[in-house]
N, CA, C and O atoms as a GROMACS GRO file, in nm:
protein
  328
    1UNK      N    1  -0.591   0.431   6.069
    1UNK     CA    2  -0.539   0.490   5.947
    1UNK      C    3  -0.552   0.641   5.962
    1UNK      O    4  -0.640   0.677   6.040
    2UNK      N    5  -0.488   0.725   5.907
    2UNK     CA    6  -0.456   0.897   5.922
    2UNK      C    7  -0.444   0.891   5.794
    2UNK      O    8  -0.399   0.798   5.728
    3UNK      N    9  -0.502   1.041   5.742
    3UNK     CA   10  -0.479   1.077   5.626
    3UNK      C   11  -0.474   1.174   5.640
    3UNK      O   12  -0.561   1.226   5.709
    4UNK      N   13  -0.367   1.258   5.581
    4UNK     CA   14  -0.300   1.378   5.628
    4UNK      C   15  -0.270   1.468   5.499
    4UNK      O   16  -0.204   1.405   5.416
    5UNK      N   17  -0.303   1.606   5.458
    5UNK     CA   18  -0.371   1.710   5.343
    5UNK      C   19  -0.248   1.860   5.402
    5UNK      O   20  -0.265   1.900   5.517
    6UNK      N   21  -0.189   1.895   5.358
    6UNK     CA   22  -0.130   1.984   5.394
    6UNK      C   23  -0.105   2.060   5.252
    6UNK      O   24  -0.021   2.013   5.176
    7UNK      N   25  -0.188   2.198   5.208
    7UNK     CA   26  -0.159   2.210   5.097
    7UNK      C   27  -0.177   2.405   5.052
    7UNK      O   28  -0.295   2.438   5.042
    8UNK      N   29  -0.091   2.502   5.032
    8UNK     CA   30  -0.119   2.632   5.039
    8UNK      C   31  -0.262   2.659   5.033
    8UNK      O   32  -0.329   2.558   5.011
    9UNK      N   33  -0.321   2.760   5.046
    9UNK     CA   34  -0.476   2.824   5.050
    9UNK      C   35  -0.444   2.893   4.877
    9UNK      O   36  -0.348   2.898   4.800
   10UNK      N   37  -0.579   2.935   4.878
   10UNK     CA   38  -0.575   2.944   4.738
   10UNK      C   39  -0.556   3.083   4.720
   10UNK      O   40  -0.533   3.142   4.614
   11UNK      N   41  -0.573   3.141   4.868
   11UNK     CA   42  -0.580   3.303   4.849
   11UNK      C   43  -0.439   3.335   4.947
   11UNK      O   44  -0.446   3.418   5.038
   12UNK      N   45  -0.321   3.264   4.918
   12UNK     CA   46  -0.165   3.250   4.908
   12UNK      C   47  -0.162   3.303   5.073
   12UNK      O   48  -0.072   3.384   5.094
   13UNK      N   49  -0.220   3.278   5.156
   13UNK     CA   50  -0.246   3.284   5.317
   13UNK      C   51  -0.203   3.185   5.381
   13UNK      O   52  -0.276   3.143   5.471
   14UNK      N   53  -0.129   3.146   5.366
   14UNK     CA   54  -0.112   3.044   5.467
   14UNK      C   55  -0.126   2.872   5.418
   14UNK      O   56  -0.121   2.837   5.300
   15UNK      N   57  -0.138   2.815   5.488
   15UNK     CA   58  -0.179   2.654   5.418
   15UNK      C   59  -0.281   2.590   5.526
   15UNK      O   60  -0.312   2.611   5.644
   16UNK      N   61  -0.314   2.510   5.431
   16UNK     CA   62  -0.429   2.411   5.425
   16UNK      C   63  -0.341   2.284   5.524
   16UNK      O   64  -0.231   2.232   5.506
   17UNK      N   65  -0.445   2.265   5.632
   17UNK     CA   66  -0.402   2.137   5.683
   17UNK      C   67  -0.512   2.105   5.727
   17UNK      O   68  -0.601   2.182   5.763
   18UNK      N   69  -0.511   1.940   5.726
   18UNK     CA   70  -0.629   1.853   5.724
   18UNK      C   71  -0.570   1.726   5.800
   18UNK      O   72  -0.457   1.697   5.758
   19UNK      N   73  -0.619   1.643   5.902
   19UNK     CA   74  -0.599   1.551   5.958
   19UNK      C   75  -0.702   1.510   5.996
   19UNK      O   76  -0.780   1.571   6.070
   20UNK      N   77  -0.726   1.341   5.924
   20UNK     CA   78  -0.836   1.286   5.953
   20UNK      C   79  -0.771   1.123   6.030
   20UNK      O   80  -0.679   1.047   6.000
   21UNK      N   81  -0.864   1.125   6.127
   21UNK     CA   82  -0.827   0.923   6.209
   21UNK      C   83  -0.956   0.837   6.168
   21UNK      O   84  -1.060   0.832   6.233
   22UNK      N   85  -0.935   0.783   6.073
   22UNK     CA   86  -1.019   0.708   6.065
   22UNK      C   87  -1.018   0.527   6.091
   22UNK      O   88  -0.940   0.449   6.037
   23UNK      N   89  -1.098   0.502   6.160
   23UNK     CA   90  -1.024   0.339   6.246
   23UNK      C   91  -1.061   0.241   6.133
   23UNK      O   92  -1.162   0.248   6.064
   24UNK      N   93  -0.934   0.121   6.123
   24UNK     CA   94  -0.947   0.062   6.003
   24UNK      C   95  -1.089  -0.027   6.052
   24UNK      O   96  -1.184  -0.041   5.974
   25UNK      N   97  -1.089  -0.082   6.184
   25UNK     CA   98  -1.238  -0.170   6.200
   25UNK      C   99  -1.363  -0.121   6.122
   25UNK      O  100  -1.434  -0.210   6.077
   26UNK      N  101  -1.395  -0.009   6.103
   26UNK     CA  102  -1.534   0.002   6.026
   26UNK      C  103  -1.566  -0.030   5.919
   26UNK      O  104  -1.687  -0.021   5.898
   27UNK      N  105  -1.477  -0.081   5.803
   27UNK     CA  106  -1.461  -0.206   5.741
   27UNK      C  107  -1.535  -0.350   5.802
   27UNK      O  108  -1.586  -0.431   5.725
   28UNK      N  109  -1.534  -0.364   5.920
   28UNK     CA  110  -1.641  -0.479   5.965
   28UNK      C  111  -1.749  -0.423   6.022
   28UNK      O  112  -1.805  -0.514   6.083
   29UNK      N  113  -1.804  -0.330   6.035
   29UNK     CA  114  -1.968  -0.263   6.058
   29UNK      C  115  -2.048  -0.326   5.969
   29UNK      O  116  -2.031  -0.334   5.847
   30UNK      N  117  -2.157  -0.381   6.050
   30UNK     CA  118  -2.217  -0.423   5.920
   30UNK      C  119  -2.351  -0.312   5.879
   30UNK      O  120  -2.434  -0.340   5.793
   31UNK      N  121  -2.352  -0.214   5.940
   31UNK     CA  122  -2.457  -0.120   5.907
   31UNK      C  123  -2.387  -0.042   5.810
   31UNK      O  124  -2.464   0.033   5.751
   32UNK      N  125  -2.226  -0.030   5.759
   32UNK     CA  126  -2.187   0.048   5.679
   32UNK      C  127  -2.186  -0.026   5.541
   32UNK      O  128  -2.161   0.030   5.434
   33UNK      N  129  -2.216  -0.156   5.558
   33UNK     CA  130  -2.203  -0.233   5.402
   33UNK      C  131  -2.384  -0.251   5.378
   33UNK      O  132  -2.438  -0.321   5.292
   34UNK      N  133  -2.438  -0.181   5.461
   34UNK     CA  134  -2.616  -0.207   5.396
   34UNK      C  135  -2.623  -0.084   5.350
   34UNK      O  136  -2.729  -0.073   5.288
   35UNK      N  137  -2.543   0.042   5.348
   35UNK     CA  138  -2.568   0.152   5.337
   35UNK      C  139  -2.453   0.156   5.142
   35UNK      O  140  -2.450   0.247   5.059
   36UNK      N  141  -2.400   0.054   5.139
   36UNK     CA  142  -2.320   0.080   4.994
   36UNK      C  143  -2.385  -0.006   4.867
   36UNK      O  144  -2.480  -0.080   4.892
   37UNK      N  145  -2.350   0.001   4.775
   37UNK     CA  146  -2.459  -0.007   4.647
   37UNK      C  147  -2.426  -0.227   4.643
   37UNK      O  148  -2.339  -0.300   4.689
   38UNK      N  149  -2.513  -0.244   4.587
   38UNK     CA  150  -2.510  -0.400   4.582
   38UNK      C  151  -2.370  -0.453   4.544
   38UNK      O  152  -2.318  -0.556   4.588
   39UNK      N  153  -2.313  -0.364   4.449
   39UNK     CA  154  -2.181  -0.389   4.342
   39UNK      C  155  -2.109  -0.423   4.457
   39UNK      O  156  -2.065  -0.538   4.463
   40UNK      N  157  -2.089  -0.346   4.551
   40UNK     CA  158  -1.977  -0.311   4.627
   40UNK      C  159  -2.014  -0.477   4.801
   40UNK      O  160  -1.939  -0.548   4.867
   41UNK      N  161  -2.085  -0.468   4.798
   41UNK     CA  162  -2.168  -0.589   4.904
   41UNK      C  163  -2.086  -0.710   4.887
   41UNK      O  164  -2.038  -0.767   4.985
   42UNK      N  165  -2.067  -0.753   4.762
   42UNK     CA  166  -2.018  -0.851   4.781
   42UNK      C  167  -1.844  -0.934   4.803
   42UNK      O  168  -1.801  -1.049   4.794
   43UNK      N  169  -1.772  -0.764   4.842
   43UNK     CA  170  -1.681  -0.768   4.908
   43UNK      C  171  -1.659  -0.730   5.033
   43UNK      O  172  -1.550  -0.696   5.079
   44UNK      N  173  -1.766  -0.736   5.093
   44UNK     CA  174  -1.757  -0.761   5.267
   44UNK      C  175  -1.657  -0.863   5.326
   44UNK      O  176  -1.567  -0.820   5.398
   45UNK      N  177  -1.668  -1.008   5.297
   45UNK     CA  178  -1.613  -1.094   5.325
   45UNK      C  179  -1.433  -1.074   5.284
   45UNK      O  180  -1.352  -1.095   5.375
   46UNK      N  181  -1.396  -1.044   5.182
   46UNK     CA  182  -1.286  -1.017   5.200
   46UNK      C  183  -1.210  -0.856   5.231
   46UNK      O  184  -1.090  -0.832   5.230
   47UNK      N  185  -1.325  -0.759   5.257
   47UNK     CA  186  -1.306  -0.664   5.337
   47UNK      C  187  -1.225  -0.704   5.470
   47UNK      O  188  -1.122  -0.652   5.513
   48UNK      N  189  -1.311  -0.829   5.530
   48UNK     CA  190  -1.281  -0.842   5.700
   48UNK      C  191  -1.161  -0.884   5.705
   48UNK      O  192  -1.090  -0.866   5.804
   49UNK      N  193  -1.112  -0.962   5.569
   49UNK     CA  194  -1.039  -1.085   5.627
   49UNK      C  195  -0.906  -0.935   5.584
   49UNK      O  196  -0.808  -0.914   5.655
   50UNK      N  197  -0.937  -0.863   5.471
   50UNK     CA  198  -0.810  -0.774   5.470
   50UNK      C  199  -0.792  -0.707   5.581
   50UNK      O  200  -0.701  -0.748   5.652
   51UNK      N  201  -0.864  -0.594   5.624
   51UNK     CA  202  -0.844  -0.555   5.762
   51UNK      C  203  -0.764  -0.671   5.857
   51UNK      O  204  -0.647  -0.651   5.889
   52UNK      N  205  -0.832  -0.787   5.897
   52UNK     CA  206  -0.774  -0.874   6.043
   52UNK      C  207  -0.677  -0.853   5.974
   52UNK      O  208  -0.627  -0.757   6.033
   53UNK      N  209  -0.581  -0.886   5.848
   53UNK     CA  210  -0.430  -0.919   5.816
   53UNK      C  211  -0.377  -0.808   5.807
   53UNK      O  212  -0.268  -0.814   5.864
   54UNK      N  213  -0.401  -0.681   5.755
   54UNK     CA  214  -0.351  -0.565   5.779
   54UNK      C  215  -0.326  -0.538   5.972
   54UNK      O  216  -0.214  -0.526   6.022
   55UNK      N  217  -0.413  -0.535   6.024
   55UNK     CA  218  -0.438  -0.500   6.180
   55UNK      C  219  -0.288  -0.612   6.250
   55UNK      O  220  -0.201  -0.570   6.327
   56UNK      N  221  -0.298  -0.784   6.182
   56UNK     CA  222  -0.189  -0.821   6.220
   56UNK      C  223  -0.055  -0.760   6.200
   56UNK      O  224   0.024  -0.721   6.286
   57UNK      N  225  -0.043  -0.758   6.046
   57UNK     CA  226   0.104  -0.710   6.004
   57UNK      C  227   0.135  -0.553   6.068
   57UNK      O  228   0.244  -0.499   6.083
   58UNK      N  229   0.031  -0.513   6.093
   58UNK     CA  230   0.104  -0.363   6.160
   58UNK      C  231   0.135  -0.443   6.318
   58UNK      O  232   0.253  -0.447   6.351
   59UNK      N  233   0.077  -0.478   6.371
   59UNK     CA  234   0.135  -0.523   6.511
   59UNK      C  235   0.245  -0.587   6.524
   59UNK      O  236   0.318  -0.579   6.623
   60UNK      N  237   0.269  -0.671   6.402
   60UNK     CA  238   0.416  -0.713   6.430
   60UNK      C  239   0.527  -0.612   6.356
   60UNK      O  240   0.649  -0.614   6.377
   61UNK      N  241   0.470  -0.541   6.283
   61UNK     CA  242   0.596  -0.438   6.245
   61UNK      C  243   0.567  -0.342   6.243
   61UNK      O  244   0.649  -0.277   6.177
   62UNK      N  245   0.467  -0.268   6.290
   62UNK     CA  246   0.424  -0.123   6.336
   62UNK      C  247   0.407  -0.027   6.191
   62UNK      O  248   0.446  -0.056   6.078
   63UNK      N  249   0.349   0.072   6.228
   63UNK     CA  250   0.310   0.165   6.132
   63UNK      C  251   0.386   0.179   5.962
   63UNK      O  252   0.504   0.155   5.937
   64UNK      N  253   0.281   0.223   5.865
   64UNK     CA  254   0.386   0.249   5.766
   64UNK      C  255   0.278   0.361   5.696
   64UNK      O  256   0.164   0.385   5.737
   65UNK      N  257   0.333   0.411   5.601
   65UNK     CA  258   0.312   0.486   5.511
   65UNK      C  259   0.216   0.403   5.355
   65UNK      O  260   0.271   0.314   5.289
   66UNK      N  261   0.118   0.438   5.333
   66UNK     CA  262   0.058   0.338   5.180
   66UNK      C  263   0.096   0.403   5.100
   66UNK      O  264   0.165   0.364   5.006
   67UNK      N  265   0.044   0.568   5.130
   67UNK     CA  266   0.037   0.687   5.061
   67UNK      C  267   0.091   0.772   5.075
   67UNK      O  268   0.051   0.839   5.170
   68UNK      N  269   0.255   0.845   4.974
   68UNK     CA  270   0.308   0.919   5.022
   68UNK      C  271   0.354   1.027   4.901
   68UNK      O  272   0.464   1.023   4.846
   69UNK      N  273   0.222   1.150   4.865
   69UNK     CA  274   0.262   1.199   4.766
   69UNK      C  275   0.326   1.346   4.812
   69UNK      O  276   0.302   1.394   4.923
   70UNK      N  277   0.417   1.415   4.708
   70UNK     CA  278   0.427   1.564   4.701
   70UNK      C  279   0.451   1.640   4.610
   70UNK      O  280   0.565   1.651   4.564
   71UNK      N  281   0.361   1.700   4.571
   71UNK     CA  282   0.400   1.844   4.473
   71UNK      C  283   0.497   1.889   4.475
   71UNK      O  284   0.515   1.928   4.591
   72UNK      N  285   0.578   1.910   4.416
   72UNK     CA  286   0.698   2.009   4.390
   72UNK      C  287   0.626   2.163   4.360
   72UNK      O  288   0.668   2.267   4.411
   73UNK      N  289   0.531   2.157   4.286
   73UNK     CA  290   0.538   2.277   4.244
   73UNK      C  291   0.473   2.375   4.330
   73UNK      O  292   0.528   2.484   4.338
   74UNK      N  293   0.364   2.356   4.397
   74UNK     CA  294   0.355   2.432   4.533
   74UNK      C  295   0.374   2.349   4.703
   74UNK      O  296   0.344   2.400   4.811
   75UNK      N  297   0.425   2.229   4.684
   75UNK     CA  298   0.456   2.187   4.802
   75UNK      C  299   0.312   2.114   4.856
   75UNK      O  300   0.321   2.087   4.976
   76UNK      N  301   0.209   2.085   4.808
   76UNK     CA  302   0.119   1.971   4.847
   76UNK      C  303   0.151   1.855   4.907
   76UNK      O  304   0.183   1.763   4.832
   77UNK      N  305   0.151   1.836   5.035
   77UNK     CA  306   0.146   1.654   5.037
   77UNK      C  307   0.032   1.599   5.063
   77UNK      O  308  -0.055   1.678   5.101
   78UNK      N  309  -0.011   1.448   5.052
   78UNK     CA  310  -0.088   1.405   5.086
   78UNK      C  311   0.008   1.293   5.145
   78UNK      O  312   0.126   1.269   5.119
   79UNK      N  313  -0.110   1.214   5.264
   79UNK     CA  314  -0.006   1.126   5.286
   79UNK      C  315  -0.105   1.076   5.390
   79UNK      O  316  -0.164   1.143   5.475
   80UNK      N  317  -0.111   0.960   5.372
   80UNK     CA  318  -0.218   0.787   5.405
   80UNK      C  319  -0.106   0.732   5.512
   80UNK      O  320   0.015   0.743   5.493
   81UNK      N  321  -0.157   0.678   5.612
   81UNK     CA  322  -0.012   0.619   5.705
   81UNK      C  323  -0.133   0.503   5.778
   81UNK      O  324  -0.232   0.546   5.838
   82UNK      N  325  -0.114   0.393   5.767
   82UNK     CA  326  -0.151   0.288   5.817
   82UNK      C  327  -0.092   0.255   5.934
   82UNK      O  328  -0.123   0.150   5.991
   0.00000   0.00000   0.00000
């Protein structure tokens, strides 16, 4: 997953860009679900099973977009791409 921040500076210099890769597997770590609050624990199990079906459906039809916003008024995007 990429999540991608492209957005003017505040001191009208230029713009803001941000690119992060973050791999959808760490969703199955299990040292990252002992580290989140109890509330949240007991969606591990269908954590995994979303990931494996996400991880399938992109292999058979390749990349897409989840998240695809933009400002008009100074030109912000954000934008999530699975």
């Amino acid at each position: 997953m990429k999540i991608i921040v492209n957005t003017p500076r505040e001191n009208g210099k230029g713009r803001f860009r941000l690119a992060l890769a973050i791999p959808l597997g760490i969703a199955k770590w299990s040292f990252i679900w002992r580290h989140l609050p109890d509330e949240a624990r007991m969606y591990e199990g269908i954590a995994v099973k979303a990931i494996d079906a996400i991880k399938e459906y992109r292999r058979k039809y390749g990349h897409w977009d989840l998240v695809d916003v933009y400002q008009q008024d100074d030109g912000t995007r954000v934008l999530i791409r699975i």
